[in-house]
N, C-alpha and C positions, 0 to 999 in steps of 0.2 A: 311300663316305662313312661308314658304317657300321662298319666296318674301321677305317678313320683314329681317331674317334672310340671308341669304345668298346675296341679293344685298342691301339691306339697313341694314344690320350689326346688326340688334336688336337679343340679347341675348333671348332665350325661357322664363326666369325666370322675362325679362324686358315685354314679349308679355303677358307671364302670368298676371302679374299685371293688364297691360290695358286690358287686356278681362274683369277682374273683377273692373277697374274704368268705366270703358265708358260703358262698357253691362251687369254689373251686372253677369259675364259668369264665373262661378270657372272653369278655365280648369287651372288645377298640368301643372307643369314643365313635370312632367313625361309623361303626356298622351299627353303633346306636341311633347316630343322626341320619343315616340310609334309611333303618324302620323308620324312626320319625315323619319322615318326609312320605316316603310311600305311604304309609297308614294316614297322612294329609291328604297325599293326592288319590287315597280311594274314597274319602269322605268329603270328600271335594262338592259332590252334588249336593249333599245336605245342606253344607253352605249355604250354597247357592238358592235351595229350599226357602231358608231364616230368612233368606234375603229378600224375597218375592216375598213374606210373610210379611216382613218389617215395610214392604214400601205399602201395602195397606192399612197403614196405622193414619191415624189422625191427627196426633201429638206424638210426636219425637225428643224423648230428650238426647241431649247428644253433649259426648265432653271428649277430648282425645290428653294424650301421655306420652312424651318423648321416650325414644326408646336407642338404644345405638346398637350398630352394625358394623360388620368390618367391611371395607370397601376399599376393595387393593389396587392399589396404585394413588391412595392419597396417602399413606403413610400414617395413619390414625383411625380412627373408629368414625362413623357419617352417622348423624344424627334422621334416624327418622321418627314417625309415630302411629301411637296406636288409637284408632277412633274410633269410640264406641257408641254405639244406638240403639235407645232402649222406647219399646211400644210403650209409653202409659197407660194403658190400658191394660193389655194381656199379659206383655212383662216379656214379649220378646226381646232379644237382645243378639245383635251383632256387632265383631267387631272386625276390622278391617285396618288393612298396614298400608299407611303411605308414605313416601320420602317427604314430603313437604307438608305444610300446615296454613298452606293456602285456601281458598273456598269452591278451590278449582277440586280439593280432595274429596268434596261430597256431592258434586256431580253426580260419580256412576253410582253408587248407592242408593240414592235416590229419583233414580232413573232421569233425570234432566237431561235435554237435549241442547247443548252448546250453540249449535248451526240455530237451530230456532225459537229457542229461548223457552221450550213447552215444558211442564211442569205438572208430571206426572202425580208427585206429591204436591198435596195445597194443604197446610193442614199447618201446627201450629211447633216450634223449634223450641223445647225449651235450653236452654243454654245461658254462660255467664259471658260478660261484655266483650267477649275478643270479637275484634274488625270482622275475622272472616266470616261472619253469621251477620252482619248487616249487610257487607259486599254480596252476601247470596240475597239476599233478601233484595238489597234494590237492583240486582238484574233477573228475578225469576216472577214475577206477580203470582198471587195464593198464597203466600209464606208468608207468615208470622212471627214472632218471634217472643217468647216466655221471658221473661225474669226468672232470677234466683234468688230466695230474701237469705240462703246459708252466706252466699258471696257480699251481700250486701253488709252483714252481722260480720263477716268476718274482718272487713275493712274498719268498722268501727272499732272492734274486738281490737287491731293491732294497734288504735290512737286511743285507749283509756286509757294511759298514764299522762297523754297531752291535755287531757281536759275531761277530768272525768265526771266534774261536775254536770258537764254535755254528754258525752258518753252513755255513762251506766241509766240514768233515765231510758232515752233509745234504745239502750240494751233490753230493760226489761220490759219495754212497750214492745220489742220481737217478742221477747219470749211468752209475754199472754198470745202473742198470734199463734207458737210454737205450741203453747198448751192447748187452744182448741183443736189445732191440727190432728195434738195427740189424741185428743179423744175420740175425734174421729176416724184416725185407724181402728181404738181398741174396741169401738162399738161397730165397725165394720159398717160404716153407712154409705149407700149407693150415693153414686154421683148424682144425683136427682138430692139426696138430702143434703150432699156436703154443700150443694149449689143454695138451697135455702138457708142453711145456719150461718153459713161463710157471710150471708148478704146479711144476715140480721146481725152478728155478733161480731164477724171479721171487718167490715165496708166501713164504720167507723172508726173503729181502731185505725185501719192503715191511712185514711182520709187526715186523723188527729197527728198520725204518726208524719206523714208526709208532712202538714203545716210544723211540726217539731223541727223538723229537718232542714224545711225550708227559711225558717227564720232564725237562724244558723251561719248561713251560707254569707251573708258580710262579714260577718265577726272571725273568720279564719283563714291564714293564708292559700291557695289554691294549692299550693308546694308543700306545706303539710301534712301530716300524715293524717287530721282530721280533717282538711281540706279536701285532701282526695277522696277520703270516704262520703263526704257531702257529695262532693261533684258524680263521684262514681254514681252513689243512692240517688239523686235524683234523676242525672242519665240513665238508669235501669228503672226506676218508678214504671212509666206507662207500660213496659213488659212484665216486669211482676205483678201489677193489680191487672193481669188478665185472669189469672186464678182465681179473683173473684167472680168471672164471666160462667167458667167452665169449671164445674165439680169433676169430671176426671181429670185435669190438670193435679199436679201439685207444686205446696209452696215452692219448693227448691230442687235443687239438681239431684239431693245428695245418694237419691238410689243410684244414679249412672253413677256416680264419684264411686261408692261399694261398691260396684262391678268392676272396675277400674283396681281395685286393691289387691287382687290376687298378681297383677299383670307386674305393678311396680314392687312387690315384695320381691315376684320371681327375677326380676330382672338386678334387685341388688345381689341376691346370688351367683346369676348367670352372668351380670354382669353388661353383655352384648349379645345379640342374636350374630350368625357365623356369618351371613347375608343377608340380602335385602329380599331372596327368595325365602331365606328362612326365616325370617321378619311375617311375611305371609303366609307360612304354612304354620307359625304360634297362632296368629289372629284367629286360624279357624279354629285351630284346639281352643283357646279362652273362648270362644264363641259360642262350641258345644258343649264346654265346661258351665259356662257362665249359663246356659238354657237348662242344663241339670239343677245347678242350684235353686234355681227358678221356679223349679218341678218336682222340688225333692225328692232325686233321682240319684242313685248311685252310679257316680261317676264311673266307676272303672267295670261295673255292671251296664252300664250302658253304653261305653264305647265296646264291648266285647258283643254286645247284641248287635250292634250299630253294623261291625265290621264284618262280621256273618254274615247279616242278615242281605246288606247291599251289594245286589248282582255286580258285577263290570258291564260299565257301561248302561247307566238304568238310565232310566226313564225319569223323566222329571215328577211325576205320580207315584214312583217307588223310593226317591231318593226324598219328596214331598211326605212319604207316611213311613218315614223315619227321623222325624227329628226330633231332638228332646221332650217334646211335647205331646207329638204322638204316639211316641212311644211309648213313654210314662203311661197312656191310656189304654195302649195295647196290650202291653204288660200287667199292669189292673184287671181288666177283662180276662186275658188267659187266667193268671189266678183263679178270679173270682170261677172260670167255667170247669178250670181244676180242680176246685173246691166242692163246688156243686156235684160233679164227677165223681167224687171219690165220697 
């Protein structure tokens, strides 16, 4: 059910159905969203696990996705969101429901303390130009903030027909950045090498590209659509050339945005989460869906080990050496000792 729903997008009220076409099985919409929920709240610790995982990251990328809710008594559907946080590094990933898209929403996540402004994370934000990631930034000191050069491409992207003379040049001065980029996933070079080639071959290009850009910026109205991509691009410039600082950085957001794409398929289906509690009991399913991917882990194979395996009521060490990741390891080693075994 679980499966169905959160990576293959079927609607409760759609699984309903076929339980009762193919097995003759009345199981209600509602005793589907009952499982649901309970099989949340006993994986609840894992969460909570990823979460302690992710505040030891260094680089965060981070992006959220409006999502809607019923909430009775306004007579419509209440808009909230899903925000998701991905380690650059290891490829953790959490994601977490909030009603609002304020900077006040990544507070507890990142364990910040409101009263005293401490800031347990200090480490580097990558994200695209929304307010609320500077608003954290000039009340928390340690935080940083990344550029995205996909968001940057994408604003020019929507003004080549206003001037493409200007445009498509800067288009294909991204894309040579975009091609060493590639090569450097497909030769799998440690951050120690990305950090050297990026400085010999990358540091020029965006230097040349930045002066392109900047001698641009009289020649168009600010209300234009290549206006704003000027103003945008050079407002994000000093965040996106930190990538050339740090080889485990990358150019652009767009791994968190793929994570992100299961969440908003499911939601043109489902349409609305039923509440704002079950807004937060999705977040943790795409949470430990999204760490399966991560780990090439079969999903509905590993929330079936997940839910066995975790006593009631564990232990932060037991509900810790169960999460996507761990798992995946645990499960390799059993193998591999079954193997050996037999």
């Amino acid at each position: 059910i679980l499966v169905d729903k959160y990576e293959d997008h079927l609607p409760h009220y759609r699984q309903s159905k076929r339980f009762m076409r193919r097995y003759q099985v009345s199981l209600s919409r509602q005793t589907i969203n009952g499982w649901t929920h309970a099989a949340a709240g006993h994986l609840g610790p894992i969460g909570e696990a990823i979460m302690a995982e992710l505040r030891e990251a260094d680089i965060l990328q981070i992006d959220e996705s409006p999502g809607d809710y019923l909430a009775p008594g306004c007579g419509q559907t209440a808009q909230g969101y899903l925000w998701y946080y991905r380690d650059a590094e290891r490829g953790t990933i959490y994601c977490d429901w909030q009603l609002g898209r304020g900077h006040d929403c990544l507070l507890e996540i990142l364990g910040l303390d409101e009263q005293s402004a401490a800031a347990p994370f200090e480490g580097i934000i990558q994200c695209d130009g929304y307010s609320a990631y500077r608003a954290l930034v000039a009340r928390y000191g340690g935080i940083r903030l990344g550029g995205c050069l996909a968001h940057i491409r994408r604003k020019f992207y929507e003004a080549r027909h206003q001037a493409p003379e200007v445009v498509l040049p800067i288009m294909a001065e991204i894309g040579e950045l975009y091609r060493i980029e590639r090569w450097l996933r497909q030769t799998k070079a440690p951050p120690e090498c990305r950090h050297l080639i990026r400085r010999a071959r990358s540091r020029p290009m965006v230097e040349a590209l930045h002066e392109k850009i900047l001698d641009q910026r009289s020649d168009h109205l600010p209300q234009s659509n290549l206006g704003n991509a000027i103003d945008y691009a050079l407002g994000q410039w000093a965040e996106f050339a930190i990538f050339l600082e740090d080889g485990r950085m990358e150019i652009d957001n767009n791994r968190i945005e793929n994570v992100i794409r299961p969440a908003k398929l499911g939601l043109k289906n489902y349409l609305f989460f039923g509440s704002a509690e079950a807004g937060q009991s999705s977040a943790l399913i795409y949470t430990l869906l999204a760490n399966c991917a991560a780990h090439d882990l079969d999903p509905e194979r590993y929330l079936a080990e997940a839910i066995k395996r975790l006593p009631a009521n564990p232990t932060p060490e037991q509900a810790a050496a169960l999460t996507p990741a761990k798992l995946a390891t645990s499960l390799t080693d059993e193998a591999a000792a079954s193997s050996a075994a037999a």
